[in-house]
N, C-alpha and C positions, 0 to 999 in steps of 0.2 A: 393498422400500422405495425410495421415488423419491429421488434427490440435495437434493431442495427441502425433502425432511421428516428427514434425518435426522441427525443430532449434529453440531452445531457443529466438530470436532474430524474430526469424519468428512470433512465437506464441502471442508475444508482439506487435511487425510489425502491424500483421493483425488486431489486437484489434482495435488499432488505429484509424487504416486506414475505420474500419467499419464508413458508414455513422449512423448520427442520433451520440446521446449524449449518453454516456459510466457512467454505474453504475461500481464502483469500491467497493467493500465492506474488512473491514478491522475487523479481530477478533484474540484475544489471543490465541496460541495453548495451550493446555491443560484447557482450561476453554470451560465450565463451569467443566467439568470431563476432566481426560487424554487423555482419548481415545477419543474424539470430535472429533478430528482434521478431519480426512478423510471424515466423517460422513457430518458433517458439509459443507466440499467443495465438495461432491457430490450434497448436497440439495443448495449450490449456485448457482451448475452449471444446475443444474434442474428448476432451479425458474428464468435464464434469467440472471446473473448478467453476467457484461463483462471481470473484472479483476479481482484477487482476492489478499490483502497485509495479511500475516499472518504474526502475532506478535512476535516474540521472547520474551519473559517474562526476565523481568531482573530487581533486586532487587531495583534500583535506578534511576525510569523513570521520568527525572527531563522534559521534556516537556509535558507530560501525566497528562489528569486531572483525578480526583476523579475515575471517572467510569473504564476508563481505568487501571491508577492503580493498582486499589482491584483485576481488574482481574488478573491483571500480578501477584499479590501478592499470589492468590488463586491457579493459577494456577505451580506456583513455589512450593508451599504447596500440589499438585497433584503428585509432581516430575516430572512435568517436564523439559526437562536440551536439553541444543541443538542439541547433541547426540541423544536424543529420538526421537526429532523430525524429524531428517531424516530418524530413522528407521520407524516412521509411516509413512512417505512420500514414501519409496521405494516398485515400483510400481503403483503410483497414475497416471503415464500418462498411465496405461493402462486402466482407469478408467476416467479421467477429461480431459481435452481441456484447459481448462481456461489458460490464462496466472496467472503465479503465483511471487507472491514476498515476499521475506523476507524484511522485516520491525523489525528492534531492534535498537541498540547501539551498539558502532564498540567497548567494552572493553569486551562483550563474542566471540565476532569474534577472536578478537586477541587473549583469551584465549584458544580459538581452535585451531588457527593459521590457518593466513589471507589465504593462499596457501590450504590449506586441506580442510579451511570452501569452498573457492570456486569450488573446487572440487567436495564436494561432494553434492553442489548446482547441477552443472553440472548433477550428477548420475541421481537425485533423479527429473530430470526433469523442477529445479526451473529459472525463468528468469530474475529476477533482484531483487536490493538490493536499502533498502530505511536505509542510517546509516547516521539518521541526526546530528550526534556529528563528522562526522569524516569532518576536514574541506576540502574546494575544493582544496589546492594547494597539502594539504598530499597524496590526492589520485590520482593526478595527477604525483604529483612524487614520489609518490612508490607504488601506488596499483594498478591503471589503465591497465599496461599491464596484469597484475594478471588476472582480471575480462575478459578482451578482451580474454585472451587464454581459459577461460573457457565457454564463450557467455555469460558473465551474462552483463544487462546495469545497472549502477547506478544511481538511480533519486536523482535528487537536489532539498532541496525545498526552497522555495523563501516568501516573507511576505511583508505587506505593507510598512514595513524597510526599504527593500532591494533598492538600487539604479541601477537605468537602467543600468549604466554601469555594475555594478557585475550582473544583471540580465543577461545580454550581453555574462559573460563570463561562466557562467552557463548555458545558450543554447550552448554556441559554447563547451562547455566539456560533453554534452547530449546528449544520442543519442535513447531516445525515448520518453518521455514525463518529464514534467517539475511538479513538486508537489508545488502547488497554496496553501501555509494557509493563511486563510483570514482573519486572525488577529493575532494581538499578543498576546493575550491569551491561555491559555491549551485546549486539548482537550474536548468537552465534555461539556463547558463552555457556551460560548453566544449562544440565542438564535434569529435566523433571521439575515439577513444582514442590517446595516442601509447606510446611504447615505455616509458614507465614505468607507465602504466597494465597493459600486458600483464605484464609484471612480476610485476606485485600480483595480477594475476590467476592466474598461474600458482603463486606463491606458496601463496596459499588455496587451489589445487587438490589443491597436494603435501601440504597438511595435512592431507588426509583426513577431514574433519569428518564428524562423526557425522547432522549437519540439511542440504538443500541451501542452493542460497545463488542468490538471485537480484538482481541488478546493477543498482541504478539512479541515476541522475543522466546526464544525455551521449548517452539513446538516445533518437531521435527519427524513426527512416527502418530502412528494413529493414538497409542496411547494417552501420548500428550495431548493432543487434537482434542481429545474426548475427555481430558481433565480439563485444559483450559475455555470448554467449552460449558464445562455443567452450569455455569452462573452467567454466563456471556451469547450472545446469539453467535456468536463466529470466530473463527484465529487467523493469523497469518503465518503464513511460513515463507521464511528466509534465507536464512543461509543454509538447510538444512538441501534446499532447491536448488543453492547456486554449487554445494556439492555433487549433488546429482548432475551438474551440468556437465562438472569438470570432469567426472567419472563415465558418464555415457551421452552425453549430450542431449540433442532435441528428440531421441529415438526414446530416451528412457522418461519420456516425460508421465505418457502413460500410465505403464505401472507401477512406477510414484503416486502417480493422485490413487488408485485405486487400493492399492494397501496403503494410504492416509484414511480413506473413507471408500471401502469396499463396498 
């Protein structure tokens, strides 16, 4: 069975489980143009990368810095709407491998409604959901069974905030990888990590968690990639991708990933 046809959960699984450190790259659908979207996760899955978080654009992206934003802002001004997005999706596994995730805020989900959005996750091949506004115990008691009957996982993410204990209950309510932001600041914001940063990194190493944990906010160049990786199986990259966008579009995806991880 090829990686494009098989379980939602598998396709994430496998990611994972790949040895070596995992590029996860994160961009707005309908930015720079509408029609990006497929275009774009073809030439990611061309250029190497390992997971791929696609943005839901939403008017009010109150953890999202600068960069991020304007996308989400430009790309709403595209027409983009959630709706669309799964019509450009239908059919992409018979085209892409990649594990795929939606990444937004759970009040266009719920404008969808919570049951139909994970459905038509399901259809359209997607494997899990990053809605960091919906808190852990809401989705534990009312949405959880939702996602489990349609395969999707939901990532939690966690900050130098967060107290071991609630990191604790956040692995044990995860069932594939843990989202590491390594500061408290917006997306898009600091650059490099300094000595508190490692810290925190080292921290969540000794804890032994039972899910990996990959690192994002602050990675933009290999450098970083390969700092926020020493203690983590993987990072994401963000805004540093959605300037690349604004700058050369879907042509410069390539030699991005490969001076990320040559």
């Amino acid at each position: 069975m090829s990686s494009a046809s098989a379980t939602p959960v598998n396709r994430l699984h496998t990611a994972l489980s790949k040895p070596g450190k995992l590029l996860s790259i994160y961009f707005t659908a309908g930015f720079p143009r509408l029609e990006d979207t497929v275009p774009i996760l073809r030439e990611l899955e061309a250029a190497g990368a390992d997971l791929v978080e696609i943005g839901l654009p939403f008017s009010d992206p109150l953890a999202d810095g600068p960069t991020i934003q304007q996308s989400s802002t430009e790309a709403l001004h595209n027409g983009m709407t959630t709706a669309r997005l799964f019509e450009q999706l239908e059919g992409i596994r018979r085209e892409v491998s990649l594990p795929l995730i939606l990444m937004g805020y759970f009040n266009p989900v719920l404008q969808f409604g919570v049951e139909a959005f994970c459905r038509r996750c399901a259809e359209v091949g997607i494997d899990g959901l990053i809605l960091p506004d919906l808190p852990l115990d809401s989705y534990e008691r009312e949405y959880r069974p939702i996602l489990e009957r349609y395969g999707l996982s939901m990532v939690f993410l966690i900050s130098p905030q967060t107290s071991n204990a609630r990191i604790r209950q956040i692995d044990d309510a995860s069932d594939s990888f843990i989202y590491m932001v390594s500061s408290a600041s917006t997306t898009g914001v600091q650059k490099g990590f300094g000595t508190a940063q490692q810290a925190y990194f080292e921290r969540i190493e000794s804890l032994g968690l039972q899910h990996p944990q990959l690192v994002g906010f602050g990675i933009g160049d290999a450098d970083s990639f390969r700092a926020a990786t020493t203690h983590a199986k993987g990072a994401i990259i963000g805004s540093a991708f959605i300037r690349l966008l604004r700058e050369e579009g879907v042509a410069g995806i390539r030699s991005f990933i490969k001076k990320i991880r040559p």
